[in-house]
C-alpha positions as a Markdown table, in Angstrom:
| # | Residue | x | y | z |
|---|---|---|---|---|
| 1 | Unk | -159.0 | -78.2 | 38.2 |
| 2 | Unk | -161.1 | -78.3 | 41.2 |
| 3 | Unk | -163.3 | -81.0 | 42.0 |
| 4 | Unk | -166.3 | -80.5 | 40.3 |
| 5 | Unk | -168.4 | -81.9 | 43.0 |
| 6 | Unk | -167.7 | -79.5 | 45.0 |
| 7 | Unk | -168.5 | -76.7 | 43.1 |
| 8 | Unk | -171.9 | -78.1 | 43.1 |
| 9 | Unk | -172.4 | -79.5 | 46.6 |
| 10 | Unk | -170.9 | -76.5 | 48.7 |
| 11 | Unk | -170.5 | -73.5 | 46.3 |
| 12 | Unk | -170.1 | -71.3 | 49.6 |
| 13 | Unk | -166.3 | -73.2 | 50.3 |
| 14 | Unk | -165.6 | -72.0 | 47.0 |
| 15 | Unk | -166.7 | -68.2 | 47.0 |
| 16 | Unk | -164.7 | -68.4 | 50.8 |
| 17 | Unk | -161.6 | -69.7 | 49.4 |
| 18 | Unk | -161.9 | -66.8 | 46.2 |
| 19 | Unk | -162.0 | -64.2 | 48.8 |
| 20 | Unk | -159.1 | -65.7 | 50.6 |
| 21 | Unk | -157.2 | -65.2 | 47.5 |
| 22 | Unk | -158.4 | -61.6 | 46.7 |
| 23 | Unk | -160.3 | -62.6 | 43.2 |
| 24 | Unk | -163.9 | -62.6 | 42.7 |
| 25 | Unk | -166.1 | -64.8 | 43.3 |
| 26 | Unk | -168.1 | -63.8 | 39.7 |
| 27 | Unk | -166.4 | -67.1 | 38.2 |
| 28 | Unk | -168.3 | -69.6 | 40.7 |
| 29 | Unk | -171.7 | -68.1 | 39.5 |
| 30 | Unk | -170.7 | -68.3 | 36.2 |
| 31 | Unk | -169.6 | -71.9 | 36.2 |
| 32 | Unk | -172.7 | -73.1 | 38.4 |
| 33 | Unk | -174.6 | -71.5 | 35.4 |
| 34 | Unk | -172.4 | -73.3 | 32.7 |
| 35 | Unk | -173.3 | -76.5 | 34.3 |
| 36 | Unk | -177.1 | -76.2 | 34.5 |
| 37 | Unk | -177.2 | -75.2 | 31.0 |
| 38 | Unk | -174.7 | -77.8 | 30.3 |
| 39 | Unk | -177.2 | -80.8 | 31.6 |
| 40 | Unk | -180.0 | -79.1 | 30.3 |
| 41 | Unk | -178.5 | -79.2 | 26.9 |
| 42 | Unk | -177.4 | -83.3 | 27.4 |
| 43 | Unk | -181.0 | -84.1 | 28.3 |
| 44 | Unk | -182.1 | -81.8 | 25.4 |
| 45 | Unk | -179.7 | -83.9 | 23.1 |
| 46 | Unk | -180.5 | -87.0 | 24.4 |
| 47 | Unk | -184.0 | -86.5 | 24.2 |
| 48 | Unk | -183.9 | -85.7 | 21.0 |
| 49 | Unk | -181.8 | -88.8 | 20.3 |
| 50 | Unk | -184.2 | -90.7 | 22.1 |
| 51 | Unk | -187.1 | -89.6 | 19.6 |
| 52 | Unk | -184.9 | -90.5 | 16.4 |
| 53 | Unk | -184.3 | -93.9 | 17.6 |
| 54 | Unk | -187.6 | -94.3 | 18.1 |
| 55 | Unk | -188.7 | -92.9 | 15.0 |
| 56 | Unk | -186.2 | -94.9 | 13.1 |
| 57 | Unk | -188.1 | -98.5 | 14.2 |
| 58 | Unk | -191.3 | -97.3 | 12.8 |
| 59 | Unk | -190.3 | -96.5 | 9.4 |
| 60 | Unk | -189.5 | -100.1 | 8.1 |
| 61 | Unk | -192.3 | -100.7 | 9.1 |
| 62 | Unk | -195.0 | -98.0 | 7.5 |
| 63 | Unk | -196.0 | -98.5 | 3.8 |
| 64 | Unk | -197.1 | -95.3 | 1.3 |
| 65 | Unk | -198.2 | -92.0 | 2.6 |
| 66 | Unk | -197.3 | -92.5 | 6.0 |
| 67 | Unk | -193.5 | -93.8 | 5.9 |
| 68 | Unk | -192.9 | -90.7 | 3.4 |
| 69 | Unk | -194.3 | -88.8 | 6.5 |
| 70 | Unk | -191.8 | -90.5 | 8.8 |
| 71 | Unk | -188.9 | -89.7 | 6.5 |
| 72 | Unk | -189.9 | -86.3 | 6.2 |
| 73 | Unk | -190.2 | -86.2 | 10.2 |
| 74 | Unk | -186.7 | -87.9 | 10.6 |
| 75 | Unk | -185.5 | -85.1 | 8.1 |
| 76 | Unk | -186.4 | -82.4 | 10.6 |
| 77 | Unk | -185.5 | -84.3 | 13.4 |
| 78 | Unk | -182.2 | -85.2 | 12.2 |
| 79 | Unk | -181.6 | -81.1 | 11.8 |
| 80 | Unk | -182.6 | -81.1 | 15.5 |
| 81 | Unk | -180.7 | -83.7 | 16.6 |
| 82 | Unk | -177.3 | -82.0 | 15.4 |
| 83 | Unk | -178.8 | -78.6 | 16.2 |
| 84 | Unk | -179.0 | -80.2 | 20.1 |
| 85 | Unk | -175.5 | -81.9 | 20.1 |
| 86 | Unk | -174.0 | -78.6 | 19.1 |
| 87 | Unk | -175.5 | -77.0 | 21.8 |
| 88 | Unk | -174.5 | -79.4 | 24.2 |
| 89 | Unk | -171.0 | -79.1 | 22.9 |
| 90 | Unk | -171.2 | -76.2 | 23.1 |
| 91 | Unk | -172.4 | -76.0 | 26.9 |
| 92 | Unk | -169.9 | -78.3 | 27.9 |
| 93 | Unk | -167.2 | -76.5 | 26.8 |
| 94 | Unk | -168.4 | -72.9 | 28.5 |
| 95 | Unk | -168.8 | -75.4 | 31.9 |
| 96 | Unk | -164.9 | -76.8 | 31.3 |
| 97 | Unk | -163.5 | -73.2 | 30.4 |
| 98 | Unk | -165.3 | -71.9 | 33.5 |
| 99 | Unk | -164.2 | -74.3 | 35.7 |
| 100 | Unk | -160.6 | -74.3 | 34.8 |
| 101 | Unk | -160.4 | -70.9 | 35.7 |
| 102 | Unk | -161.0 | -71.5 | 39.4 |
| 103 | Unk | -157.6 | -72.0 | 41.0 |
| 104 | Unk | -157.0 | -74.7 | 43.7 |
| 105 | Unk | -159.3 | -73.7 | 47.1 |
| 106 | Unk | -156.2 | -73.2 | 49.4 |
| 107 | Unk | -155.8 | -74.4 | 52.7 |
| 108 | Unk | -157.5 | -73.8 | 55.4 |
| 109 | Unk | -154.2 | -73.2 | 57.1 |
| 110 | Unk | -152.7 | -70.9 | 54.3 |
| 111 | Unk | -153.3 | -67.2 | 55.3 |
| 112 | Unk | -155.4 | -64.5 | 53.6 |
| 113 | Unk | -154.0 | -61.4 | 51.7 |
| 114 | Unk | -151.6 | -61.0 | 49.2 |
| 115 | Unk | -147.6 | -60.9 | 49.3 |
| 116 | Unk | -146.9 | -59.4 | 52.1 |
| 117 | Unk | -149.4 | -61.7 | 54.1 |
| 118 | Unk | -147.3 | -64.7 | 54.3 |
| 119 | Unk | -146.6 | -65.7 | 58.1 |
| 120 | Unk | -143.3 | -67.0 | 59.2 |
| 121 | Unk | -142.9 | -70.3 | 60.6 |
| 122 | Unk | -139.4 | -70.4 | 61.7 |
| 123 | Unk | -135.9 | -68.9 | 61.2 |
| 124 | Unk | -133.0 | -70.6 | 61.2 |
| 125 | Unk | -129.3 | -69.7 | 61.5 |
| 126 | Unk | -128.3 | -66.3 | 62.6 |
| 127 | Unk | -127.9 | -63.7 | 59.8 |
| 128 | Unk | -124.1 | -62.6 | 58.6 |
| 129 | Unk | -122.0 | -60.0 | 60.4 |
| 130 | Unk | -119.0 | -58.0 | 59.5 |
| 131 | Unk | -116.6 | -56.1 | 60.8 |
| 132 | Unk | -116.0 | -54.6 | 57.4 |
| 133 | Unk | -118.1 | -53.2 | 54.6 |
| 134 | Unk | -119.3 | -56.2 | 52.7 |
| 135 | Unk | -119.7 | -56.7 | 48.9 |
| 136 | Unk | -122.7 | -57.3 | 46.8 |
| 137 | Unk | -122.7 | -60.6 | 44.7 |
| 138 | Unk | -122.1 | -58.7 | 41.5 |
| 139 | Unk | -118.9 | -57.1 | 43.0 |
| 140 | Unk | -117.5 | -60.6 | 44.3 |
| 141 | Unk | -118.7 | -62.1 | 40.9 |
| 142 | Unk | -116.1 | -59.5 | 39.1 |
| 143 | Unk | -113.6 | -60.4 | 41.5 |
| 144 | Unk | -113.2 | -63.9 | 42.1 |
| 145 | Unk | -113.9 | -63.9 | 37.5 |
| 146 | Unk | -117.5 | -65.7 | 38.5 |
| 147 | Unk | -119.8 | -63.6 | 36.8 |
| 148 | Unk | -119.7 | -62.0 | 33.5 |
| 149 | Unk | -122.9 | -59.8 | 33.3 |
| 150 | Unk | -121.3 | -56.9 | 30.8 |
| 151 | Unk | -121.1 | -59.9 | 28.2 |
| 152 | Unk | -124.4 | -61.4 | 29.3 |
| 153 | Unk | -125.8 | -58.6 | 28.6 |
| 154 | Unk | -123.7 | -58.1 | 24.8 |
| 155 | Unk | -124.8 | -61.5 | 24.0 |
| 156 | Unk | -128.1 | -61.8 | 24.8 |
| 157 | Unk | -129.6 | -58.5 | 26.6 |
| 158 | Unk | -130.8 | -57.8 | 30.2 |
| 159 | Unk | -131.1 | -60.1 | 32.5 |
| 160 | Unk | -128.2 | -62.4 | 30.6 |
| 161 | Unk | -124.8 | -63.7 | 32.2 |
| 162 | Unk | -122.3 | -65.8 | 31.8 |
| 163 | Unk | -121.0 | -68.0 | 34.7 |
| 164 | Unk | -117.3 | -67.9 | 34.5 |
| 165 | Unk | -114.1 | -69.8 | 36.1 |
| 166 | Unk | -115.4 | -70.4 | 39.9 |
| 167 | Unk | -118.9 | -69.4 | 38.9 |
| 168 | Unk | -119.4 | -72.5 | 36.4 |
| 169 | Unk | -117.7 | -74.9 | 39.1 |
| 170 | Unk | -120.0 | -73.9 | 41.7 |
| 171 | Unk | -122.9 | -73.9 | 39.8 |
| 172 | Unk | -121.4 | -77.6 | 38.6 |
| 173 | Unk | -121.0 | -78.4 | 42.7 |
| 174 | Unk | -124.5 | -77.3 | 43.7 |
| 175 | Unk | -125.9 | -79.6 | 41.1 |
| 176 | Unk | -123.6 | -82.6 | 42.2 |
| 177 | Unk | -125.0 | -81.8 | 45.7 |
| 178 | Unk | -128.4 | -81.2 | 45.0 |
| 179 | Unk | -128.6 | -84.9 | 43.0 |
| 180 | Unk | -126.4 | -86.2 | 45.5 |
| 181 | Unk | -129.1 | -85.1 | 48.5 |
| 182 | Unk | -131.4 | -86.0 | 46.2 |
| 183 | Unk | -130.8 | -89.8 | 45.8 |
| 184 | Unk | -130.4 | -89.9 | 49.5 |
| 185 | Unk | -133.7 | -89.5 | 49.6 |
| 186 | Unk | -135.0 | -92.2 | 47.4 |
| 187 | Unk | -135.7 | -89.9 | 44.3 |
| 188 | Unk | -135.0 | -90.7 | 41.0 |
| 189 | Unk | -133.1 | -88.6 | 38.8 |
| 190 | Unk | -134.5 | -87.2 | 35.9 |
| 191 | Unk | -133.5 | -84.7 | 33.5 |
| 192 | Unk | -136.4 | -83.4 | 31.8 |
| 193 | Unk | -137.3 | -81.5 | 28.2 |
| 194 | Unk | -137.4 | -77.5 | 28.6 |
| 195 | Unk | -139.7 | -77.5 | 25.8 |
| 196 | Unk | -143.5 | -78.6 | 26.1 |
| 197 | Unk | -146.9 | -78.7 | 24.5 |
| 198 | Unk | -149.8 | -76.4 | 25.3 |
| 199 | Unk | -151.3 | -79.2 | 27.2 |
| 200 | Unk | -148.6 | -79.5 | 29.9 |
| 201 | Unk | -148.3 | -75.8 | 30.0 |
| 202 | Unk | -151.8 | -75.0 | 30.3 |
| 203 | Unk | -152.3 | -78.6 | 32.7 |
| 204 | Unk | -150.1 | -77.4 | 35.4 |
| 205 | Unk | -152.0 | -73.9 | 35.7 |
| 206 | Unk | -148.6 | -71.8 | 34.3 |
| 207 | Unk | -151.6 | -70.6 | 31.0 |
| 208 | Unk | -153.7 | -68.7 | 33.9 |
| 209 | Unk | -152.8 | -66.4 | 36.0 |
| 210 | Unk | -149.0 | -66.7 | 34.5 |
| 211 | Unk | -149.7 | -66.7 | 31.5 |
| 212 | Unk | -147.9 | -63.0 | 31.0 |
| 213 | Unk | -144.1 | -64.7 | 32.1 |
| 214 | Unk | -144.1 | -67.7 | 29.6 |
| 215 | Unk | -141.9 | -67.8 | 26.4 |
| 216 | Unk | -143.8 | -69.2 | 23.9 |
| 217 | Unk | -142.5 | -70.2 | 20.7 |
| 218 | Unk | -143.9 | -68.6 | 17.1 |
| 219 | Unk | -144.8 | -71.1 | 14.5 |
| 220 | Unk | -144.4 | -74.1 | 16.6 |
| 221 | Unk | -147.0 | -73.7 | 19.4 |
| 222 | Unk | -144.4 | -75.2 | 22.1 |
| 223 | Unk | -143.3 | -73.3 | 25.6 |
| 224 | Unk | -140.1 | -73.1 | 26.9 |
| 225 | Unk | -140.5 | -74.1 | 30.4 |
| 226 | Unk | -140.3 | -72.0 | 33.8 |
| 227 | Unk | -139.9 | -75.1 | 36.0 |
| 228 | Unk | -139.1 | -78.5 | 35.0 |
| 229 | Unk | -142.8 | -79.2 | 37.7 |
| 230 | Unk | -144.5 | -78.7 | 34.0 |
| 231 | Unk | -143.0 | -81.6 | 32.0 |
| 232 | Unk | -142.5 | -83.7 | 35.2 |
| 233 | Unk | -146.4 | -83.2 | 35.8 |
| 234 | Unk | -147.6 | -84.0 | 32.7 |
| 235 | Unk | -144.7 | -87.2 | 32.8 |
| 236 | Unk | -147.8 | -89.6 | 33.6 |
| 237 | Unk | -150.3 | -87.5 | 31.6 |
| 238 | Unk | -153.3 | -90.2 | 30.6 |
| 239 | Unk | -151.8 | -92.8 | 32.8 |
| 240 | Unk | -153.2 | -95.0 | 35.6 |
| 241 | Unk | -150.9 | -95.5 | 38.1 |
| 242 | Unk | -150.9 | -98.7 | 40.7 |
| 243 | Unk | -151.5 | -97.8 | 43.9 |
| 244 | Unk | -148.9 | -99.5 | 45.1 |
| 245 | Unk | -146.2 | -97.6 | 43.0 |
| 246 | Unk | -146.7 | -94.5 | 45.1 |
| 247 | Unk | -145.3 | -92.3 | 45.9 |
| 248 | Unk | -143.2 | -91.8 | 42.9 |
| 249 | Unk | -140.4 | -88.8 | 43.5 |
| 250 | Unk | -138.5 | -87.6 | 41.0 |
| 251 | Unk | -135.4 | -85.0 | 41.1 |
| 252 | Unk | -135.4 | -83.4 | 37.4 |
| 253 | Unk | -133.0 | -81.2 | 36.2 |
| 254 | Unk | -133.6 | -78.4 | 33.9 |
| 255 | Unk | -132.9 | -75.0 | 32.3 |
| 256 | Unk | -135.6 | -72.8 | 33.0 |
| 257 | Unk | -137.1 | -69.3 | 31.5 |
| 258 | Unk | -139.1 | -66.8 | 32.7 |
| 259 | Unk | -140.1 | -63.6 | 31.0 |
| 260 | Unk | -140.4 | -61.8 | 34.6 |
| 261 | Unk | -143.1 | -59.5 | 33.6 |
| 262 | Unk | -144.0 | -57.3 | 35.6 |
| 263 | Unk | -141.0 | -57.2 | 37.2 |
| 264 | Unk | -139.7 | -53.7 | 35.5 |
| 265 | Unk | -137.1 | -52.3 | 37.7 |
| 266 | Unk | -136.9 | -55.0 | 40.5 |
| 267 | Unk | -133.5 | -56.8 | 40.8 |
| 268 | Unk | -132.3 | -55.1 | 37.8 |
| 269 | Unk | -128.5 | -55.6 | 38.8 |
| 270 | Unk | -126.9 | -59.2 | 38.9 |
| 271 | Unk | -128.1 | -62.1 | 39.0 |
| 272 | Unk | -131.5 | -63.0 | 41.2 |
| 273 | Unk | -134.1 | -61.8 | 39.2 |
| 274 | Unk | -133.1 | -63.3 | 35.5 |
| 275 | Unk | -134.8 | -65.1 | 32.1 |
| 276 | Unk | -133.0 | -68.3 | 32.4 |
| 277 | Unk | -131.4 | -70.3 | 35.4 |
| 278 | Unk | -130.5 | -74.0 | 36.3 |
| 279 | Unk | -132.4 | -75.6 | 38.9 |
| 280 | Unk | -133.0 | -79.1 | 40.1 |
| 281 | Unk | -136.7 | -79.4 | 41.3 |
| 282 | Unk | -138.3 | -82.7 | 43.2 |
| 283 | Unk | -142.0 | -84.0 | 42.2 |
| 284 | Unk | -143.6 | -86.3 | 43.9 |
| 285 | Unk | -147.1 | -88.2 | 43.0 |
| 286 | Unk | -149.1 | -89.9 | 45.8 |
| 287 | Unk | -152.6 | -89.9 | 47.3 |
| 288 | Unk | -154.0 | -87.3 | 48.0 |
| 289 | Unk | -154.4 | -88.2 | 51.8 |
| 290 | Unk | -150.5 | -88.7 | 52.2 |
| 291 | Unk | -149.7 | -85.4 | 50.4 |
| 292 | Unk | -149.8 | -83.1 | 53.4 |
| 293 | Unk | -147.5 | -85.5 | 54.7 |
| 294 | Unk | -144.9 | -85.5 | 51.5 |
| 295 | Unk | -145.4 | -81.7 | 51.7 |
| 296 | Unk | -144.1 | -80.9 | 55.2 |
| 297 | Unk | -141.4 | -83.7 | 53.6 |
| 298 | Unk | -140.3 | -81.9 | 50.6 |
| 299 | Unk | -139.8 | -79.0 | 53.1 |
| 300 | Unk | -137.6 | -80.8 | 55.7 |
| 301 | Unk | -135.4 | -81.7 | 52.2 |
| 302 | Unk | -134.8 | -78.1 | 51.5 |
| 303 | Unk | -134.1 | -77.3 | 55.0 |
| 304 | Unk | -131.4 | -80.0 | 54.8 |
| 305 | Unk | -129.9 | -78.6 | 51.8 |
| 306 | Unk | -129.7 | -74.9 | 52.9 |
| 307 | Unk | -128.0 | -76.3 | 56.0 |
| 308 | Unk | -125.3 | -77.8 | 54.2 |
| 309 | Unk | -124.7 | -74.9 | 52.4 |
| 310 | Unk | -124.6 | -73.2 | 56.0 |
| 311 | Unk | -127.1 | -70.3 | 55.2 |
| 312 | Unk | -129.5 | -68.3 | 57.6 |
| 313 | Unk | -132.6 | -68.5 | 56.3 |
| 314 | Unk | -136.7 | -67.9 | 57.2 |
| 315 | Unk | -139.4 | -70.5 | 56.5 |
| 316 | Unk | -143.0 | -69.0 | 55.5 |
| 317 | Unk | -146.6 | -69.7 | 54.8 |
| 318 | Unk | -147.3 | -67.8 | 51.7 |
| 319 | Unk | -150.4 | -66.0 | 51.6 |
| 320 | Unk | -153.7 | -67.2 | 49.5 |
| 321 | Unk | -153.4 | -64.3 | 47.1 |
| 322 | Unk | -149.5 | -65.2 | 46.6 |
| 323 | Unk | -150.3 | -68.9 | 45.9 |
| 324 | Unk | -149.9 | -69.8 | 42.3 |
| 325 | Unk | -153.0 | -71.5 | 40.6 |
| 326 | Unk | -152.1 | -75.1 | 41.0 |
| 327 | Unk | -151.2 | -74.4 | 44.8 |
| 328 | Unk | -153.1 | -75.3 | 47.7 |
| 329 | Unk | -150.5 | -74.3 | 49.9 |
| 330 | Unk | -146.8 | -73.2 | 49.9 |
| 331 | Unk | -144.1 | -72.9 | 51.6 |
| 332 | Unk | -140.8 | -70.5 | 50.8 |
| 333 | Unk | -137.1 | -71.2 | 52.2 |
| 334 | Unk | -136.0 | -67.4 | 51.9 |
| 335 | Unk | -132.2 | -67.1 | 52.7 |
| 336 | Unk | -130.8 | -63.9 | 54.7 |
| 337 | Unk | -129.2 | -61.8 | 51.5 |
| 338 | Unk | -126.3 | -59.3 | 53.6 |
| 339 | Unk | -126.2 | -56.4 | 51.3 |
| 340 | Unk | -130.2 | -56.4 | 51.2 |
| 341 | Unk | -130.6 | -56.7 | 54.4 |
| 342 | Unk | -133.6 | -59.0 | 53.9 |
| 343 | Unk | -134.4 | -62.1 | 53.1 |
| 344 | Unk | -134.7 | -63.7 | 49.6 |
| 345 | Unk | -136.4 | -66.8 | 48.4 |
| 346 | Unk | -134.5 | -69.8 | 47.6 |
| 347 | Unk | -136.6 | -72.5 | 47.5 |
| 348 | Unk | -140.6 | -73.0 | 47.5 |
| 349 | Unk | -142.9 | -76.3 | 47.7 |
| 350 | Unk | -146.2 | -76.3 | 47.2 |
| 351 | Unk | -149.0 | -79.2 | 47.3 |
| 352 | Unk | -151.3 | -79.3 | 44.5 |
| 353 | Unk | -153.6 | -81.9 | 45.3 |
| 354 | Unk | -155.6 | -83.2 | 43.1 |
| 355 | Unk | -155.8 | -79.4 | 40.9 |
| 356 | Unk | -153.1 | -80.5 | 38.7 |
| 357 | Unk | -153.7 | -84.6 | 37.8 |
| 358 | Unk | -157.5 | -83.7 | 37.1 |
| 359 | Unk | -156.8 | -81.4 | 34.0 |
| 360 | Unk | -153.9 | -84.1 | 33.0 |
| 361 | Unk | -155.7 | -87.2 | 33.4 |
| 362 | Unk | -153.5 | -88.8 | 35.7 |
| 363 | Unk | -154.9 | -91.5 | 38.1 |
| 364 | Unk | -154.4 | -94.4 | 40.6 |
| 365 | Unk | -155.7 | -97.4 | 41.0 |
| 366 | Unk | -156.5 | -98.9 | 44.0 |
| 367 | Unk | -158.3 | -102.1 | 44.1 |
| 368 | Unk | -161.3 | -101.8 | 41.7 |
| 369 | Unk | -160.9 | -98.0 | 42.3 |
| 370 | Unk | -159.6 | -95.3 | 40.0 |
| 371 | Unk | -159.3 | -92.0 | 41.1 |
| 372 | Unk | -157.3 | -88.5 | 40.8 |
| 373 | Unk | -154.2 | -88.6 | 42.5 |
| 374 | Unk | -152.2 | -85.3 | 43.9 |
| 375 | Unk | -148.9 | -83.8 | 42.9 |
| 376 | Unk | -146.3 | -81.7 | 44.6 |
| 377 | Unk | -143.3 | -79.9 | 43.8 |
| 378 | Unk | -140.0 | -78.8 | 45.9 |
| 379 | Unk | -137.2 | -76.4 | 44.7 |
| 380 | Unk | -133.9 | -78.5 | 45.3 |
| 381 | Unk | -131.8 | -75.8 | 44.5 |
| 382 | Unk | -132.3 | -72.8 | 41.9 |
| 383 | Unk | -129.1 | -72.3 | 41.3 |
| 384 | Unk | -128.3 | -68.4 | 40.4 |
| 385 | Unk | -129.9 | -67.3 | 43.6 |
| 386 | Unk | -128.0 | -70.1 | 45.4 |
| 387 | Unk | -124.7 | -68.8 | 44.1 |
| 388 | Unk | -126.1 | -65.0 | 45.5 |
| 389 | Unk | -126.5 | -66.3 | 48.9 |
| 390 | Unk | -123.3 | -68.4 | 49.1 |
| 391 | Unk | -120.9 | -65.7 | 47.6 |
| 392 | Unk | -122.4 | -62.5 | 50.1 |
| 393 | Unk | -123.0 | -64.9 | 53.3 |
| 394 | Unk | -119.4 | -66.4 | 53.4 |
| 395 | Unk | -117.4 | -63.5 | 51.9 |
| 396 | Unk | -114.1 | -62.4 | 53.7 |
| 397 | Unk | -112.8 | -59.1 | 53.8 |
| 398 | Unk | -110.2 | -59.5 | 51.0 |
| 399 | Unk | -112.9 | -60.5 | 48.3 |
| 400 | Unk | -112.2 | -64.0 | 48.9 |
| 401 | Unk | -115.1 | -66.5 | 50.1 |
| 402 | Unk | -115.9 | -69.4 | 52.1 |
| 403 | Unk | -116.7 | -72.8 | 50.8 |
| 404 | Unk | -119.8 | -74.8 | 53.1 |
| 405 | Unk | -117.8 | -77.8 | 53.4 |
| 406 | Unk | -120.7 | -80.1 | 51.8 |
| 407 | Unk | -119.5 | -78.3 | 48.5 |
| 408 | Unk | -115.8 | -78.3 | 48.8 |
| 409 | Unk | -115.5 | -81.8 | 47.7 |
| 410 | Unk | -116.9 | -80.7 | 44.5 |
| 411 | Unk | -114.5 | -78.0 | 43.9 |
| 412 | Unk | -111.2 | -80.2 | 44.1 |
| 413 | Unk | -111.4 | -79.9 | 48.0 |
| 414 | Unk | -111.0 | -76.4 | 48.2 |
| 415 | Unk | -111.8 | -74.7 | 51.3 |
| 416 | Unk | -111.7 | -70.8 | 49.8 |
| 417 | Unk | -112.5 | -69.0 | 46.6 |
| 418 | Unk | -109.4 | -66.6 | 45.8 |
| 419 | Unk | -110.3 | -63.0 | 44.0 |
| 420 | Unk | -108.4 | -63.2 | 40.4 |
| 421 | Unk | -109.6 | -59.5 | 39.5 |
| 422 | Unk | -108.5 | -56.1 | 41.6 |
């Protein structure tokens, strides 16, 4: 969540950074409203609580007529009393419920608008040409016995597939890479749960806004994860951290899920746009002064790793209205896709300040001081849409395909995926 003090001390920066995003700005009225009547209803309690106390000395001390009058008054008062601290509860609960649904104030930086507002920073590498007409991935799946999306789709319906022959080993190569880049540098491994409580779903923001593409499981209240950034954030839920321990980084490996609501129609063929995919992501916690620092960072990291795997690709600043809830800004690696003749994302990292560690209770100390810490995350590698970008950027015209040489150690050496399939 935001910091609460600044709701109350510059409600304007808020309202600004609600239009920014597109939303309305109803929510910061509502929650300035929630916390007068929220302190109102504390001093009402308290008041009240006052009184009793009070009241409560005198009786041992009245005799006859008058401490049966005192009992009688603590009667009523005791009705108030409750009457008040339901109230505030109450009150406090309409402030915490209002202010958790303001998302992160994004960055002064970050531009306004919605999806198609991002602004690109830089491009990199010179899109794929050929002098003959080149396959999609789906076709160069079938061929080289990679991708199995007729069975995918028998076993376990729409946006399904097995990862077959070639297709597992690469997938088991850009995970051997990604940790491999990843210990470079200085993160430590991790291979988190894919199954969490409400708590870490709904304390990294993925209850809000998207809420709509999270599998939850019936009868159990658990959530099968989207991004291993939800257990890795809630990793040091309720913990004070030393100071001197940060930053921590971490490079966690995970299945992920995504219902892709919403998404009806969109990327319906193969394998970009799908319910489940691999993906090692970093996290990093650290002070909230040194995050915009780890954040350019974690980008540099995915630069490197797109560059080994010899891709063109296009950096942006996503727009305000794009950002997820948690984000105060973000950045997306989006590789040059040759048969879409766009670019796709690959990678993103966002900052998420301080938005994240406040609703999980996660804090440093420094000195004799205790305070929120930020959190940030950083898409290693996704690996479905990795394997789409390396199969149509480094196909040949027989079907066969290219291996970056960073990968070709972990695939026995070899320099050139050979079709197996007409």
């Amino acid at each position: 969540m935001i910091d609460p003090r600044i709701l109350r001390d510059d409600p304007d920066r808020v309202r600004a950074a609600q239009a920014k995003r597109g939303l309305s700005d109803d929510v910061v009225d509502r929650a300035l409203a929630a916390d007068k009547a929220r302190r109102a209803a504390i001093a009402t309690f308290e008041a009240k609580r006052g009184e009793q106390k009070s009241l409560g000395k005198l009786i041992p001390q009245a005799q006859g007529d008058e401490k049966q009058a005192l009992l009688a008054q603590t009667k009523t008062l005791s009705a108030e009393v409750k009457e008040a601290e339901a109230a505030q509860t109450a009150a406090e609960e309409e402030w915490q419920q209002a202010l958790l649904s303001i998302p992160n104030l994004a960055a002064d930086e970050v531009p306004a608008g919605g999806e198609d507002d991002f602004v690109v920073l830089e491009t990199i590498g010179t899109p794929a040409e050929f002098d003959f007409e080149p396959r999609d991935h789906v076709e160069l799946g079938r061929i080289l016995g990679a991708i199995d999306l007729d069975r995918g789709a028998k076993v376990s319906g729409s946006r399904f597939y097995f990862l077959t022959g070639v297709g597992a080993e690469l997938e088991f190569a850009l995970i051997n890479l990604a940790n491999e880049t990843a210990r470079a540098f200085g993160f430590t491994q991790v291979i988190a749960p894919s199954m969490v409580k409400p708590r870490a779903m709904d304390g990294t923001g993925f209850l809000g806004q998207a809420a709509d593409d999270v599998y939850r499981i019936e009868g159990q209240d658990m959530y099968l994860v989207g991004t291993s950034e939800v257990p890795m954030a809630a990793y040091h839920s309720d913990e004070i951290l030393d100071g001197e321990s940060l930053p921590r980084r971490y490079a966690a490996f995970s299945p992920c899920f995504r219902k892709e609501a919403g998404s009806h129609g969109k990327d319906t063929k193969g394998i970009i746009r799908v319910h489940w995919f691999d993906k090692v992501e970093m996290f990093v916690y650290t002070t909230t002064e040194d995050s915009y620092a780890e954040h350019q960072r974690l980008l540099d990291i995915e630069k490197a790793f797109l560059d080994k795997l010899e891709l063109a690709y296009r950096v942006i600043d996503v727009a305000a209205g794009d950002l997820g809830l948690s984000a105060q800004r973000k950045f997306d690696c989006e590789a040059w896709i040759p048969t879409q003749g766009k670019y796709r994302e690959l990678t993103s990292t966002s900052n998420c300040t301080e938005f994240q560690t406040r609703r999980l209770d996660t804090r440093g100390r420094f000195g004799n001081d205790i305070r929120p810490i930020a959190t940030l995350n950083g898409t290693l590698c996704a690996m479905t849409r990795a394997i789409v970008a390396i199969l149509e950027t480094h196909q040949q015209a027989d079907g066969s395909v290219r291996v970056p040489k960073a990968l070709q150690p972990w695939l026995g050496g070899r320099e050139v995926l050979v079709p197996v399939a007409p």
